[in-house]
N, C-alpha and C positions, 0 to 999 in steps of 0.2 A: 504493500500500500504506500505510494508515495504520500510526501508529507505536504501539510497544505503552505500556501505561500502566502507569508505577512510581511514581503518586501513593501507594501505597499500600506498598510493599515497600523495605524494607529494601536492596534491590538498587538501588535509585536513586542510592547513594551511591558508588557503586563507582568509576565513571570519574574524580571529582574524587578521591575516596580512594587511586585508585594513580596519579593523575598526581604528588599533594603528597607520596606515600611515595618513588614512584621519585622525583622531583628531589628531595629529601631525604638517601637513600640514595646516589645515583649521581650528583650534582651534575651531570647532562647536564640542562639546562631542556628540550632542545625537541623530545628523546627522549622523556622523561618524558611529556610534555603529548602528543606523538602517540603513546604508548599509551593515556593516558586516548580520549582524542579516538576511537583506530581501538573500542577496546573498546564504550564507548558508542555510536557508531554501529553496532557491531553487535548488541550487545544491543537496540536502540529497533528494528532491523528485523530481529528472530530470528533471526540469521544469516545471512539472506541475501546471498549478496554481489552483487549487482548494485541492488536498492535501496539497498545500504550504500553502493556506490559515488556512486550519484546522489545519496542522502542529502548525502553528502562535498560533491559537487560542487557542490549548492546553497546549502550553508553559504559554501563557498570565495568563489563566488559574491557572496552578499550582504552578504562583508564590504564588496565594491567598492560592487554597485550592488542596489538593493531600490528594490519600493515606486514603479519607474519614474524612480527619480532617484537617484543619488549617493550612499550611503549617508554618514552622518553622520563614522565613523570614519575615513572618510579624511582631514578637517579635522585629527584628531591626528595623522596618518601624516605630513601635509603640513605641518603646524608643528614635528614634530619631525626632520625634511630640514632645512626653515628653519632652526631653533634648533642645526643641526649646522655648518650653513651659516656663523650669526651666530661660532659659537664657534669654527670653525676662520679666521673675516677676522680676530677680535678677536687670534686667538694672531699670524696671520701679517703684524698693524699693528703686531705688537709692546704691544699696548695690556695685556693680559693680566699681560706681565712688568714691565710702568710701573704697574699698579696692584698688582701683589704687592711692588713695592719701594716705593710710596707704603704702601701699609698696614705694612707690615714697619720703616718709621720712626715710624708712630704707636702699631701696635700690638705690646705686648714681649714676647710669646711666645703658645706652643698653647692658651694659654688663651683669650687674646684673640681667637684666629682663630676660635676653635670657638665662642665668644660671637658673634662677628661673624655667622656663619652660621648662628644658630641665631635671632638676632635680629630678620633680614630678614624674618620670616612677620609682620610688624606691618608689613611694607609690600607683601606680595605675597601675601594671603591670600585674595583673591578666587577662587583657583581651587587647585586642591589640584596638577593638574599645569603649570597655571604656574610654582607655587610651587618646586615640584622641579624643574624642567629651566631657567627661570631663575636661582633660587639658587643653583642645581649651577652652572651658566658664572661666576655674577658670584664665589663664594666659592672656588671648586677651585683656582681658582691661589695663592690665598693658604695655603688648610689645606696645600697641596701645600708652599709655602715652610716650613712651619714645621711640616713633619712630622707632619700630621695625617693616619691613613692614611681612604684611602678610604670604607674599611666603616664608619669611625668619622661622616665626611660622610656618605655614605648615611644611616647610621641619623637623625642633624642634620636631616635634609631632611623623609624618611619620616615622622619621630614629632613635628613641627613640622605638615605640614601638614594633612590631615585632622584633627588637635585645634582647629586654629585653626581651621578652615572649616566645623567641622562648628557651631563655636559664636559664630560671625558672622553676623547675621541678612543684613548685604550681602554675600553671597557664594554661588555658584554653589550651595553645599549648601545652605546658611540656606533661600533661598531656597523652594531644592524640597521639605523639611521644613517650611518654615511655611505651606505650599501643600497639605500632607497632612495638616499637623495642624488647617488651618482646614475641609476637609474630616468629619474628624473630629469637630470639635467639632459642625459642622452637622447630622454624623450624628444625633449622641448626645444633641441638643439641652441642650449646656453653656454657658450664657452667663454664668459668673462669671470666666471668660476668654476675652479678645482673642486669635487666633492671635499678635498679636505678642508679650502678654503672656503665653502658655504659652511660647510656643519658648524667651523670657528664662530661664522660671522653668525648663526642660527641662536648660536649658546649666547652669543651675547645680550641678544633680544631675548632671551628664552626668560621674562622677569619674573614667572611665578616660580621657576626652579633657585635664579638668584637669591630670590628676596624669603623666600622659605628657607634655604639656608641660613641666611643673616638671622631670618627671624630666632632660629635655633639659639644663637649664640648669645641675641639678645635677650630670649627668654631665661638662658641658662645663667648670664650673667648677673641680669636685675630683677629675677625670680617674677617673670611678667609671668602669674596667672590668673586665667581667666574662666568664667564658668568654671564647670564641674572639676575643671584640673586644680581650681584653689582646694576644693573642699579635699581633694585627695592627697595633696601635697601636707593637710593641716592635720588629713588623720595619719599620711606618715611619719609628720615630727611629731605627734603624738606616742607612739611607738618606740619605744628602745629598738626592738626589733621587728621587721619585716616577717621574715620567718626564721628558722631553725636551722634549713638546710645548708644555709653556708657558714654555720658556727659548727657545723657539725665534723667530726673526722679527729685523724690527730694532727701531729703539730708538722709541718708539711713543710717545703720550701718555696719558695718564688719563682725559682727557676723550673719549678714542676707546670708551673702553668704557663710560663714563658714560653719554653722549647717548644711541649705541644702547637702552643699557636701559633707561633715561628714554622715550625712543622706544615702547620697547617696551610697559610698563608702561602708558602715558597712551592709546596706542593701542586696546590690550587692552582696557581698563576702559572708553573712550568710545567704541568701539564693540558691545561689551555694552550700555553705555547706549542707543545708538541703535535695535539688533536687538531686544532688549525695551520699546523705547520705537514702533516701527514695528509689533509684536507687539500692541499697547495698541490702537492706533489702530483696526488692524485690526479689535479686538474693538468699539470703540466705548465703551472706557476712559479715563479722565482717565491722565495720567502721574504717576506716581510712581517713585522710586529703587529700592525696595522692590518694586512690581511690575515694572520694565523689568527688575530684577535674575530675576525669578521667570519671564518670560517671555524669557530671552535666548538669541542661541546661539551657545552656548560657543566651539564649532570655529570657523564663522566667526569670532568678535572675534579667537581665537587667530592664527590666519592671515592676519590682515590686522594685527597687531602684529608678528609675524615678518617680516613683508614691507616692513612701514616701518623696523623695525632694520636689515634687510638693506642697504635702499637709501640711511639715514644711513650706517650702516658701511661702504659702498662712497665714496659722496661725502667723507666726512673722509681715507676712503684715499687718493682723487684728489688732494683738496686738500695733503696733506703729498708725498705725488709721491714716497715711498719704497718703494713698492711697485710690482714690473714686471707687466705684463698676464698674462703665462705664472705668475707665480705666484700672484697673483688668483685665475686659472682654476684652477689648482694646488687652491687652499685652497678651491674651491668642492668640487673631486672626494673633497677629505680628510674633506671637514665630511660629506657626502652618505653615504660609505661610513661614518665613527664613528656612525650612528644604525642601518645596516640590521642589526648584530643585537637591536638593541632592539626595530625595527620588527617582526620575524620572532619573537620570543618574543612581543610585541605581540597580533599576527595571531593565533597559537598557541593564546593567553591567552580572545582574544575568539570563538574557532573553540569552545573547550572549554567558556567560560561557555554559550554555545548551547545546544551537548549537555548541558548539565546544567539549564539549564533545561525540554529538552523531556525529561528524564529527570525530572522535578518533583522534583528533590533538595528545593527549599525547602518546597515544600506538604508533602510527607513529615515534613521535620525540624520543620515549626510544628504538625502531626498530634503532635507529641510534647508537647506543653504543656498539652494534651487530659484530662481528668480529673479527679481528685481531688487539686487540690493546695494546700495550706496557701495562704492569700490571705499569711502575713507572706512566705514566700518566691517569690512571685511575679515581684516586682523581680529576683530574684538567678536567677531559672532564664532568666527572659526574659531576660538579662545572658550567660548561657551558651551558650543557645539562639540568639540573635544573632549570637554571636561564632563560634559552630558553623558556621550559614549563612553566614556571611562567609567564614570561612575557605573551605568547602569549594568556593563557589560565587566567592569573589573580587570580590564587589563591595559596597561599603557600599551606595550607592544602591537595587538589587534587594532588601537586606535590609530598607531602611527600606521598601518600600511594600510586601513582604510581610509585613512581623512589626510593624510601626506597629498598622495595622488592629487585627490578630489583640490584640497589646496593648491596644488600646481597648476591643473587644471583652470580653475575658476580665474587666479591671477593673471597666468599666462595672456587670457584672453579679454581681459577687462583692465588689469593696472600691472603691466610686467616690473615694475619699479616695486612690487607688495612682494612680489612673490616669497624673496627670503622673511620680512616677517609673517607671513603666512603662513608657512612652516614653522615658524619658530613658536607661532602664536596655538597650533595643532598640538605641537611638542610640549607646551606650557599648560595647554590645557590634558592631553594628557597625564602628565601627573600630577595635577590641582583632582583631576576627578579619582583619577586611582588613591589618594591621600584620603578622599571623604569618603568611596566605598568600602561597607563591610563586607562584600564578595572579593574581595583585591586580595590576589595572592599575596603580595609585597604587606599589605595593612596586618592579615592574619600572621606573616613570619616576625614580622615586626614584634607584635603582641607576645608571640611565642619567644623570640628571644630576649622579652624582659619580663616572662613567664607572669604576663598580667592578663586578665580577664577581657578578650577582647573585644566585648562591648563599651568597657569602660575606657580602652583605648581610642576606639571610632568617637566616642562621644566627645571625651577630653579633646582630642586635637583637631575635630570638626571645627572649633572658632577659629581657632590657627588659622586654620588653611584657608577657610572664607573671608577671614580678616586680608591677608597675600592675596586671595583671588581677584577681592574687590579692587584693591589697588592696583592688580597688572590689570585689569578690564579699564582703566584707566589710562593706562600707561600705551595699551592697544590703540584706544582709541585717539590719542596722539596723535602716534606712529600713522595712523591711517591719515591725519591732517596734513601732518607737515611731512611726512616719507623719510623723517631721524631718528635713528633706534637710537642715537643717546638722548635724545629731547625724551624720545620714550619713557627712558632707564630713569629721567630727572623727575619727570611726572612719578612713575610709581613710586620713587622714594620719599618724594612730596609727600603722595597720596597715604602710602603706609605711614608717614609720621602723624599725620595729622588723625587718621584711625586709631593708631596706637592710641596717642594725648587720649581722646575722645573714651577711647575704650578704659583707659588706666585713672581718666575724672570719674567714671562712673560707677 
């Protein structure tokens, strides 16, 4: 039975529209996500329930295996076992509680920690969920000493790494953006730009990735919170402690948790190198940094960095000889079990982008950009429009190769002097909308690597990001007036200060 088509209807939106309302509303994630999930399948096969069911079955399916092999997402399902793994040896070497009292001599309160944490994405930005589920192990114990709560780390991690990645040309996103943009240009036949020299000049415009960064550093610094992240922050200095698990273990060293993620890290990134460098060859390409990066794969380098922390964090165990085998095993079963609700909203997440993909929520929403509309606001609807599909749909990636194009498109043929903020303005709003969704893979890893609850994460850092949003929807519509991405860049910074004041009088 083929599936019906809501390219065109309004009705396309519905499944991702009452999964983000109900977990909103009802702060159950994975209630929420299977009502979108049963609705949409049953709308895509007119209610039938027996194609609904196999519909079901075949998604469930292909999370595992597609395609005759393996499917891809298990590489994260498998490093995030791993990285539960890494973090329940590191608590139970005691290492965890040796570097929260090593930092807690250097650094002299919440500020510092939350600067510490916010900092790390200059060294782990290669991958947006590396970023998060490494930085969550290496920093938690620390925000955790010094009463930083949770949600406040979430949002640290979340609004650090996709701005960092998205604007890194060595990086898992850079990457696959300047691989779409050089397609583009080939389209449109633009040759007063280099794919490398568009994507440069994209990032620069790109203000809702900028100024979400900043915002990080000034929230970390002047303790800017707002809604519900005050009230979180107030029950965490409230608290001596967060929880138990990272006081927990015996008396461990520094360099236990060091190496691992040194391990980790060096691992990660040169075998990226390799998988995009074996990728090259294949094709009959010289090597470069830039292409092995564009041609890598992700999950594997992930899992084979997971795997080498595990087995340095096991051998320094050995070596120090203060750990018993039954607790060993212990900490393997603790680490396994603190990832499977992550895993399972995970699943949830990737079950429902499907259906909405075959629901063509995105072809729909970029149907809307269609017609008569002022080329100065262009930038600033394509900025909306982005951040729409991201949200609804949860993924920055699917947005950028659906609404890139459509941008190049629309520009090309109406204001070819837009066309770089166009794209830059697509790029911006995709990650302004993946930052507000609770289906975003990136929100839920985020949550998970500061092991906070993550509806309380989506909620805390939704003013954030609306706060940044409003001001680069500003900054766009500049940019559309006068055709200067730094007139742009001056407005949003304008616009964020005078938000902030506004927000921080009230």
């Amino acid at each position: 039975m083929e599936l019906i088509d809501f390219s065109s209807s309004i009705w396309s939106i519905v499944p991702a529209l009452l999964a983000i309302v109900l977990a909103i509303a009802t702060r159950r994630v994975l209630i929420s996500l299977s009502a979108g999930i049963l609705v949409g399948a049953l709308m895509l096969n007119d209610a039938s329930i027996l194609p609904t069911l196999t519909y079901l079955k075949n998604n469930i399916v292909s999370l595992v295996y597609s395609d005759g092999a393996m499917n891809s997402n298990m590489n994260i399902v498998l490093f995030l076992i791993l990285l539960g793994i890494l973090t329940a040896l590191l608590t139970v070497s005691g290492s965890n509680r040796a570097f929260a009292e090593w930092a807690q001599a250097r650094i002299k309160g919440r500020r510092g920690a939350k600067l510490l944490a916010a900092s790390l994405v200059f060294v782990t930005f290669i991958d947006d969920y590396f970023h998060s589920l490494a930085v969550g192990a290496i920093a938690r114990p620390v925000t955790d000493r010094f009463q930083v709560s949770r949600p406040k780390l979430a949002y640290i991690l979340d609004s650090t790494a996709a701005p960092m990645c998205v604007m890194m040309p060595i990086s898992s996103w850079g990457a696959y953006i300047i691989t779409l943009v050089a397609g583009l240009l080939a389209t449109y036949s633009i040759t007063e730009y280099t794919p490398m020299g568009a994507f440069v000049a994209m990032s620069s415009m790109n203000y809702y990735a900028i100024f979400a960064l900043l915002m990080v550093f000034f929230v970390a610094y002047f303790s800017f919170d707002i809604g519900s992240m005050a009230r979180h922050e107030k029950a965490a200095m409230a608290r001596e402690n967060q929880e138990q698990e990272d006081e927990l273990g015996v008396n461990g060293h520094v360099r236990n948790l060091v190496f691992p993620i040194l391990v980790l890290i060096v691992a990660t990134v040169s075998m990226m190198m390799y998988t995009g460098g074996q990728a090259l060859a294949e094709a009959g390409s010289p090597f470069s940094v830039l292409g092995a990066f564009e041609n890598t794969n992700v999950g594997i380098s992930l899992v084979i960095g997971g795997i080498s922390a595990v087995i340095i964090s096991t051998i320094l165990i050995v070596l120090d000889r203060q750990v018993c085998l039954s607790e060993y095993v212990k900490a393997w079963g603790l680490g396994i079990k603190s990832m499977l609700g992550a895993i399972a909203i995970l699943s949830f997440a990737w079950t429902i982008n499907k259906i909405v993909g075959d629901m063509q929520t995105g072809k729909y929403l970029s149907s809307l950009v269609s017609g008569n509309i002022p080329v100065q606001f262009l930038p600033v609807i394509l900025f909306v429009l982005g951040a729409a599909m991201a949200f609804s749909t949860g993924t920055s990636w699917g947005t950028f190769g659906i609404m890139l194009p459509i941008a190049a498109a629309m520009a090309t043929n109406t204001a070819p002097e837009l066309i770089l903020p166009c794209l830059s303005a697509v790029m911006a709003g995709a990650v302004c909308g993946d930052h507000c969704s609770p289906v975003s893979d990136t929100t839920i890893l985020s949550s998970t690597g500061a092991k906070c609850n993550h509806m309380d994460h989506v909620t805390t850092q939704l003013p954030y990001a609306l706060t940044v949003a409003a001001a680069t929807c500003v900054g766009y519509i500049v940019v559309g007036f006068t055709k200067s991405g730094s007139t742009g860049f001056i407005a949003t910074a304008l616009s964020l200060s005078v938000l902030v004041f506004i927000v921080k009088k009230r």
